[in-house]
C-alpha positions in Angstrom: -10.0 -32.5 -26.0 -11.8 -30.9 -23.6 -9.0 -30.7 -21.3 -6.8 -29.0 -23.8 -9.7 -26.6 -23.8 -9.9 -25.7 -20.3 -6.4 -25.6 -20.1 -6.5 -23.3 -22.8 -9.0 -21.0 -21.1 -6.8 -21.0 -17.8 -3.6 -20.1 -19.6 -5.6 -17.1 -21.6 -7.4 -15.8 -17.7 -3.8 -16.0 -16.5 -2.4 -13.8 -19.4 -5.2 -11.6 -19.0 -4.6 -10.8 -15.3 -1.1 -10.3 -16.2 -2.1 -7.7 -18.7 -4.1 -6.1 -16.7 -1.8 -5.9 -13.2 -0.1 -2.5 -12.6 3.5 -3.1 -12.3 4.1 -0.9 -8.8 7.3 1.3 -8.8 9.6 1.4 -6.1 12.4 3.7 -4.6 14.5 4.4 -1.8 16.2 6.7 -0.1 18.1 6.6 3.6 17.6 8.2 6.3 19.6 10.4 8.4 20.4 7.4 11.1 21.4 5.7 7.9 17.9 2.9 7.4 16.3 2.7 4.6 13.0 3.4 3.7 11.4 1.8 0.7 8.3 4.0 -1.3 6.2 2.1 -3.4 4.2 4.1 -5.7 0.6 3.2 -6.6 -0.4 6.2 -8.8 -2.0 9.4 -8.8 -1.5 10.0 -5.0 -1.7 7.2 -3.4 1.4 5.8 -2.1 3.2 3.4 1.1 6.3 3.4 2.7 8.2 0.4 4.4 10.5 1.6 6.9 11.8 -0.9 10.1 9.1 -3.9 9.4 6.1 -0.6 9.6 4.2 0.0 6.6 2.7 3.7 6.5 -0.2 4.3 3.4 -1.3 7.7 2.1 -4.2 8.1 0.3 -4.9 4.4 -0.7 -7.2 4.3 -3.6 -8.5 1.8 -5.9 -6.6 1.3 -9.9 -7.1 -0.8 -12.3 -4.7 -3.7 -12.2 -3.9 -2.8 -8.6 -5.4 -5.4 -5.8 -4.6 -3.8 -2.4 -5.7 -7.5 -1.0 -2.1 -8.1 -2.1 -0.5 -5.7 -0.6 1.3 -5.7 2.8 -1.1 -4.4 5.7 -1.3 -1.3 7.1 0.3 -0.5 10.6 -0.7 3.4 9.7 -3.2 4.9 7.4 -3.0 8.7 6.1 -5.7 10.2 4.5 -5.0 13.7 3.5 -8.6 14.8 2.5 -12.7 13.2 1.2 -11.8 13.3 -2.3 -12.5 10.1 -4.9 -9.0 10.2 -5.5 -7.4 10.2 -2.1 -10.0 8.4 0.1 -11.3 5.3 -1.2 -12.8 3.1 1.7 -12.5 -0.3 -0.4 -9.2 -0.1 -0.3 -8.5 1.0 3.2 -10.6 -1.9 4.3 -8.6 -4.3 2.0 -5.2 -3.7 3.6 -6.2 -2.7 7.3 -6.1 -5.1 10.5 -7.5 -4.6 13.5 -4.2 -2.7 14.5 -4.4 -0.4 11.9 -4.5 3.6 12.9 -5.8 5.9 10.5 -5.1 9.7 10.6 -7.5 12.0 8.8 -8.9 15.4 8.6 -12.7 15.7 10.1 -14.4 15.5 6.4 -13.0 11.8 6.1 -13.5 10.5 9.2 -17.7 11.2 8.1 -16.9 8.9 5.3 -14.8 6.3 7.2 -16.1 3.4 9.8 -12.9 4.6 12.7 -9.7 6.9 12.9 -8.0 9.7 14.4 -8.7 13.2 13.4 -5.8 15.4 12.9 -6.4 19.1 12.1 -3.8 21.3 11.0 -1.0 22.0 13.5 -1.5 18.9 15.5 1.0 17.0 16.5 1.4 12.8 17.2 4.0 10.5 18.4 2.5 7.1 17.4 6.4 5.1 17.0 6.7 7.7 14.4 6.7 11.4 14.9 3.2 12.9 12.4 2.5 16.1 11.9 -0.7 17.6 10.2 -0.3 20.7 8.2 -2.5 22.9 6.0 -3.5 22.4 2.5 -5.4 24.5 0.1 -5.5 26.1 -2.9 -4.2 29.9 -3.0 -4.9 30.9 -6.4 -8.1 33.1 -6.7 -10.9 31.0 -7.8 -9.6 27.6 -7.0 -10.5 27.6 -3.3 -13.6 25.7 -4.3 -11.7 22.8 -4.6 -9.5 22.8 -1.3 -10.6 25.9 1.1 -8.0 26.9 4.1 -8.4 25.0 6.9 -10.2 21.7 5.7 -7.6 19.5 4.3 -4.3 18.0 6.0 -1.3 17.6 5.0 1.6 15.5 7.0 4.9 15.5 7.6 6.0 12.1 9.2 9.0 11.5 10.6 11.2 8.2 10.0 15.0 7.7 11.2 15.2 10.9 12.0 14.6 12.2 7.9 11.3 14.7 7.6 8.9 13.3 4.9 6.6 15.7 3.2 3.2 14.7 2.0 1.2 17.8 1.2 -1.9 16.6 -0.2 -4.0 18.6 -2.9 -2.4 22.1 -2.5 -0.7 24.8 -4.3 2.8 26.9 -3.3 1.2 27.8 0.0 2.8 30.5 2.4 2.9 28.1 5.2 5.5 26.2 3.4 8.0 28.5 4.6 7.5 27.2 8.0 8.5 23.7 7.3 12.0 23.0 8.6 14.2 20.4 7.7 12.3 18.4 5.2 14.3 16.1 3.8 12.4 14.0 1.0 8.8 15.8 -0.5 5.9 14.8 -2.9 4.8 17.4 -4.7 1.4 17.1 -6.1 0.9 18.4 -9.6 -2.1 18.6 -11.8 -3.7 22.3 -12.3 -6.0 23.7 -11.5 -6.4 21.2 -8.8 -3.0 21.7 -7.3 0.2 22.9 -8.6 1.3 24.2 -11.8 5.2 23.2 -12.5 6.0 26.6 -12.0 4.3 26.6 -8.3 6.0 23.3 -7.4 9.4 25.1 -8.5 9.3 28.0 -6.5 7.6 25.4 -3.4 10.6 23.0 -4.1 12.8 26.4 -3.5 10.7 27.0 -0.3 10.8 23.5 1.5 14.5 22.6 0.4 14.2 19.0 0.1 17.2 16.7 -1.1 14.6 14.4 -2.8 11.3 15.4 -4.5 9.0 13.6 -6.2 6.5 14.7 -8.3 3.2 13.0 -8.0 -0.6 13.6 -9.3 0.7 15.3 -12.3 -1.2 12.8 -14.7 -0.2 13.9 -18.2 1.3 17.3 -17.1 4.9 18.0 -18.9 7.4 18.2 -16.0 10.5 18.9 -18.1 11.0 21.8 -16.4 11.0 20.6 -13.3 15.1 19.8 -14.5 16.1 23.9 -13.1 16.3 22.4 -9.9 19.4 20.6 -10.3 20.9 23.9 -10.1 19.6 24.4 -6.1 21.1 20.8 -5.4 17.2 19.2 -5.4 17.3 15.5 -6.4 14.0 15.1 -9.0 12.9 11.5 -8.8 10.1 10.8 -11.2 7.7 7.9 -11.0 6.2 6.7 -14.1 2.0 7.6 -13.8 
């Protein structure tokens, strides 16, 4: 009897944890030298790539159901800015090694134990080509959340395809300066970042093949579906 019972407790804990694991989408793309590169989407904006046997995070962040303990380690860490919801310190500590490089902007690094501070403009070779560029907000009012000059955002480079990660931002002017960019995640979620209509007209600017929305929580990206018309591939995860 009391076997049956403990069984029966161990069969319910292993539904529960079941229930409660986030199922964590994946897509891919190749790259101009023809590998492919694997992203695995966490939620919100925090992301990896598998590319060549390198794993590359951005913004790791703790989620229910999500145990970064399980998740491959970290050969490269990017943290885009000090925000709960793109630097979480648990979870950088759960999938880095002592290996592990971490690229940040300067407010970050305060919060985190090591890394490599990357302000905008800088430029690294580290087996992979990563660039940090700006992100802010440029609507009038919404500068409190991400001022100029504080934030990074990074394009990496992998197989010779430019990846786009911008970070919290809206439809910057800079954008216009980015050349080449093959595949881009587009954050979406005002007034914290874009409205559809901003990540539109940045989609127009940057040109990517592939662009996937991400941070847009609960926002309605239906319109989003004008882009097919400029030859812009829309991948949506589910958030």
């Amino acid at each position: 009897m009391k076997i049956r019972i403990i069984l029966s407790l161990l069969l319910s804990l292993f539904i529960m944890n079941q229930t409660f694991a986030k199922s964590i989408e994946t897509d891919s793309f190749k790259t101009k030298e023809g590998e492919m590169v694997t992203v695995h989407y966490i939620n919100h904006a925090s992301l990896f790539f598998t590319f060549e046997g390198v794993t590359i995070y951005a913004d790791p962040v703790n989620y229910e159901g999500v145990d970064y303990k399980t998740l491959p380690k970290a050969d490269v860490i990017l943290v885009t800015h000090d925000h709960y919801d793109h630097l979480d310190t648990n979870a950088i500590a759960d999938i880095s090694t002592p290996k592990t490089i971490i690229f940040c902007n300067k407010k970050a690094h305060e919060a985190l134990p090591t890394g490599i501070v990357m302000q905008n403009g800088d430029k690294i070779a580290y087996g992979i080509s990563i660039e940090a560029v700006p992100a802010y907000n440029t609507t009038e009012g919404r500068d409190i959340y991400h001022p100029k000059g504080r934030d990074n955002g990074y394009v990496i480079t992998l197989g010779g395809s430019r990846i786009y990660i911008p970070g919290d931002c809206e439809d910057m002017p800079e954008m216009a300066q980015l050349k080449d960019i093959d595949v881009a995640f587009l954050p979406i979620n005002q007034p914290y970042t874009m409205t559809v209509a901003q990540a539109i007209k940045a989609a127009k600017i940057i040109k990517p093949q592939i662009l996937y929305p991400i941070h847009y929580s609960d926002t309605d990206l239906t319109g989003l579906a004008v882009l097919k018309e400029t030859g812009i591939e829309v991948r949506i995860f589910k958030n």
